[in-house]
DRENDO-1510 file (C-alpha; in Angstrom, 1 decimal, always signed):
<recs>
REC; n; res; u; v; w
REC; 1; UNK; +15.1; +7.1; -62.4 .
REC; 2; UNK; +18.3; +8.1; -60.8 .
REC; 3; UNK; +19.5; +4.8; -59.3 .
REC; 4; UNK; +20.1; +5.5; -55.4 .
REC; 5; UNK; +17.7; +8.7; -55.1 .
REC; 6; UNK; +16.6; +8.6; -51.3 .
REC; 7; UNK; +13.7; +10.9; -51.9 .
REC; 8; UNK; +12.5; +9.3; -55.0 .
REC; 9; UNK; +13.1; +5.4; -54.0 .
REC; 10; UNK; +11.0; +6.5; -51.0 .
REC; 11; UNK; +7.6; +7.5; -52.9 .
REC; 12; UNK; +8.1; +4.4; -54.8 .
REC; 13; UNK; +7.9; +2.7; -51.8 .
REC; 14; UNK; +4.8; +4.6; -50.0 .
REC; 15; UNK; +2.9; +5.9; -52.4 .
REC; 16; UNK; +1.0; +2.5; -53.7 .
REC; 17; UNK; +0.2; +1.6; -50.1 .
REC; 18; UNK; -3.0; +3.2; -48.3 .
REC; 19; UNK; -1.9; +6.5; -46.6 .
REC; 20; UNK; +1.6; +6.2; -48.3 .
REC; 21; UNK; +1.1; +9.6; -49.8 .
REC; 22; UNK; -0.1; +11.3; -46.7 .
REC; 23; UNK; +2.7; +9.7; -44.6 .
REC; 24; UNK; +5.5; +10.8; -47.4 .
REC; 25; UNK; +3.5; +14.7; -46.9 .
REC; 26; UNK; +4.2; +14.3; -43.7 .
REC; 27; UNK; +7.9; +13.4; -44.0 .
REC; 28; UNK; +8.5; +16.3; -46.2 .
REC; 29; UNK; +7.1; +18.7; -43.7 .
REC; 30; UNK; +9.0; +17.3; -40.6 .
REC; 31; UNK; +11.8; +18.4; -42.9 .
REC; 32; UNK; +10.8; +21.8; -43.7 .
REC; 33; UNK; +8.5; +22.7; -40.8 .
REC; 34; UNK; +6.6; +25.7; -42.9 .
REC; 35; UNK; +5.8; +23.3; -45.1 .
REC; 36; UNK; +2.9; +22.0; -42.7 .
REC; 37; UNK; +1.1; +25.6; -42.3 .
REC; 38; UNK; -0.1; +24.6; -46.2 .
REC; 39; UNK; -1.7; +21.3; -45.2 .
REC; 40; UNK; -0.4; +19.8; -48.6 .
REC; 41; UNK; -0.2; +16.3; -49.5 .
REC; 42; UNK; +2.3; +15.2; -52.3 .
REC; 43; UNK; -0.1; +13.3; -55.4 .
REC; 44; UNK; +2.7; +12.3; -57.9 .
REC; 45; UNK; +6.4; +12.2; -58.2 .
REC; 46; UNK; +8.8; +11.4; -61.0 .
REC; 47; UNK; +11.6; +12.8; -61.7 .
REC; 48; UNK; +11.6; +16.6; -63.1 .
REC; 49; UNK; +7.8; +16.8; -61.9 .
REC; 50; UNK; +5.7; +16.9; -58.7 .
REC; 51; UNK; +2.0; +17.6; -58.3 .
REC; 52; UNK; +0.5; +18.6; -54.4 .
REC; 53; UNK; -2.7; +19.9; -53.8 .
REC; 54; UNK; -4.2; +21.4; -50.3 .
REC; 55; UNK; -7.9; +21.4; -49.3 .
REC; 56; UNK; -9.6; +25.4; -49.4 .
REC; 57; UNK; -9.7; +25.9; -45.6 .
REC; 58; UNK; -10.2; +28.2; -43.1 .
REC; 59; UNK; -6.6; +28.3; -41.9 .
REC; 60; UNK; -5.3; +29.2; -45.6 .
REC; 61; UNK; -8.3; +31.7; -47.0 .
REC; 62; UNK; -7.9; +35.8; -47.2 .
REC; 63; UNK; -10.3; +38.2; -46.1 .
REC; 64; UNK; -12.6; +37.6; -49.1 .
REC; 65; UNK; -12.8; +33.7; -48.7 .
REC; 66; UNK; -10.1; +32.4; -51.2 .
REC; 67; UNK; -7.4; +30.3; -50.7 .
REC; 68; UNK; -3.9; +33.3; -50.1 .
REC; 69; UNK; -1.7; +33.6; -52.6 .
REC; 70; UNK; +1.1; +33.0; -50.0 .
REC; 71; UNK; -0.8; +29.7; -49.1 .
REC; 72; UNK; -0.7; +28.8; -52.5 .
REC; 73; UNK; +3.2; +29.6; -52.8 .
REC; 74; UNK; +4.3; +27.6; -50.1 .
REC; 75; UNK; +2.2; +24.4; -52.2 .
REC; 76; UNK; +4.4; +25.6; -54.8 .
REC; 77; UNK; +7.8; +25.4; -53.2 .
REC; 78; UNK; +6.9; +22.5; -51.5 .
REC; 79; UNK; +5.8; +21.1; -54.9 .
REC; 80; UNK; +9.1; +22.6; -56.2 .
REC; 81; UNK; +11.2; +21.2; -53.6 .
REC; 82; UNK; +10.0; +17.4; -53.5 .
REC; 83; UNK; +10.9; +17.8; -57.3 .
REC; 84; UNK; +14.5; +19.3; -57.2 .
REC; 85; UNK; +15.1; +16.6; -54.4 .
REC; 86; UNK; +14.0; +13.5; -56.5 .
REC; 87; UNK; +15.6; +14.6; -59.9 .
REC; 88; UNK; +18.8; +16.4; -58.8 .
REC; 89; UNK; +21.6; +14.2; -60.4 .
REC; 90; UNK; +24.1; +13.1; -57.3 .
REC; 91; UNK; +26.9; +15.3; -58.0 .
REC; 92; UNK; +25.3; +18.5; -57.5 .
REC; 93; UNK; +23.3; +20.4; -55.2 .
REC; 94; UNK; +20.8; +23.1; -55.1 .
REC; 95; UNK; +19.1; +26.4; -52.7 .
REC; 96; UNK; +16.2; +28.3; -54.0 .
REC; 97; UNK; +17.1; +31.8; -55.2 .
REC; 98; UNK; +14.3; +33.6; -56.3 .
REC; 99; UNK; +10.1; +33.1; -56.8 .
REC; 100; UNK; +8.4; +35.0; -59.4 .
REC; 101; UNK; +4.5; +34.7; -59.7 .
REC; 102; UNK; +1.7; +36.2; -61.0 .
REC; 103; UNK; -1.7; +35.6; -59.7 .
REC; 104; UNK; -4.6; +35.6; -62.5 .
REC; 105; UNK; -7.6; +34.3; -61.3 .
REC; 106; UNK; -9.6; +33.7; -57.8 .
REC; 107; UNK; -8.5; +30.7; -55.8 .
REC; 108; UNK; -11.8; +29.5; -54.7 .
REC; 109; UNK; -11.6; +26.1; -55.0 .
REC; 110; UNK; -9.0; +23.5; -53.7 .
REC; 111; UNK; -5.7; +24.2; -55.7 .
REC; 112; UNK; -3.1; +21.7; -57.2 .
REC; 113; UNK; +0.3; +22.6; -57.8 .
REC; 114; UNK; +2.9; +21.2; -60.1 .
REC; 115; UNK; +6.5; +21.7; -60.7 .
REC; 116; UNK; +8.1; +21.0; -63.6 .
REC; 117; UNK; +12.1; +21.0; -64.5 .
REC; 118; UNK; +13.7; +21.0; -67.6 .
REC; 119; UNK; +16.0; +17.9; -67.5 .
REC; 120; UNK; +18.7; +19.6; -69.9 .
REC; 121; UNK; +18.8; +22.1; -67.1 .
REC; 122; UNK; +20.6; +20.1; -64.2 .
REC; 123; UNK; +23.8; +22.1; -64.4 .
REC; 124; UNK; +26.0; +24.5; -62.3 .
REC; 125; UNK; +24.3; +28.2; -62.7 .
REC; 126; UNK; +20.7; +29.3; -62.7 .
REC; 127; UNK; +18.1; +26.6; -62.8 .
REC; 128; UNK; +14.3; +28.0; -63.5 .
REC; 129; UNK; +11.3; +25.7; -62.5 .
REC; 130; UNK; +8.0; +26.5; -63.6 .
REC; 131; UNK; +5.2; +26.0; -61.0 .
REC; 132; UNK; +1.4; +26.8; -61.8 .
REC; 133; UNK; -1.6; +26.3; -59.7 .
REC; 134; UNK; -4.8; +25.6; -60.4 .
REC; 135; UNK; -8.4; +25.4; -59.2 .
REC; 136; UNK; -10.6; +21.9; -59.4 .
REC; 137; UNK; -11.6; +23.0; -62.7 .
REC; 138; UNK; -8.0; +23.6; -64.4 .
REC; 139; UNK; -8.5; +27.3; -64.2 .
REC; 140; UNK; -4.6; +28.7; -63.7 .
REC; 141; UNK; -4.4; +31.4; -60.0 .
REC; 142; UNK; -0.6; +31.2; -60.0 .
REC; 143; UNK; +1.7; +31.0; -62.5 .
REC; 144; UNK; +5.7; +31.4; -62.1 .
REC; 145; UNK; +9.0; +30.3; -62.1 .
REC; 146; UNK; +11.4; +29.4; -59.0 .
REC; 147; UNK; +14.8; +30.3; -59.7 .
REC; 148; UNK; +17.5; +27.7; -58.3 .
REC; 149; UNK; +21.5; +28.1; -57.7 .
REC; 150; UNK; +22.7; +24.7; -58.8 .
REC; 151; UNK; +26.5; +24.2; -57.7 .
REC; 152; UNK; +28.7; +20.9; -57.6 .
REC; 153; UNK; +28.9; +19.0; -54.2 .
REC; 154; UNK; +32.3; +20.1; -52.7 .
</recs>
């Protein structure tokens, strides 16, 4: 662990205690307001890795009953973000760039996201995380990369 990462030092803190991962969620989303429409709730967090999943709902299902791809890409940058935040070494500083995705399979379950960063990776330039969802059973829906500018602090 990066010694003094606010982010990170604070799901240490919550996560063991009931509700800890639901109030954390919640934190995140105060922070990025869009992140709420998802309904997400942050599972794990370590450095260069975050999982989130988000119930199969009315308010995030298509016209044919699954969960929307968009839905699903806002778990993933939320997944994303949560990540970059709690593994960014202190010296620099990030701003998404770019999402790529394909879809390949029907979301009709609940879906978990992760986000995964190379650690070798936190330097100045182009920084791509891979994010994948899935359905209860493992199957794969979404599978990309989010493309991050990663510049020194000034």
């Amino acid at each position: 662990m990066s010694k003094g990462n606010s982010v990170l030092e604070m799901w240490q803190k919550v996560a063991p205690i009931p509700g800890g991962k639901f109030l954390f969620s919640q934190v995140v989303s105060r922070k990025a307001p869009y992140f709420k429409t998802a309904g997400a709730s942050i599972e794990e967090l370590r450095p260069n890795y975050a999982r989130a999943t988000m119930k199969k709902r009315k308010a995030v299902q298509n016209h044919i009953g699954t969960v929307h791809v968009i839905a699903i890409c806002n778990l993933l940058e939320m997944a994303m973000g949560v990540c970059a935040e709690a593994s960014i070494p202190k010296h620099l500083r990030w701003i998404p760039k770019g999402m790529r995705v394909d879809y390949t399979a029907k979301a009709d379950t609940d879906i978990t996201g992760t986000a995964e960063i190379n650690p070798e990776d936190w330097k100045p330039g182009d920084l791509d995380v891979t994010v994948t969802a899935c359905t209860t059973d493992g199957t794969p829906v979404v599978v990309g990369v989010i493309k991050l500018w990663i510049s020194e602090k000034k």
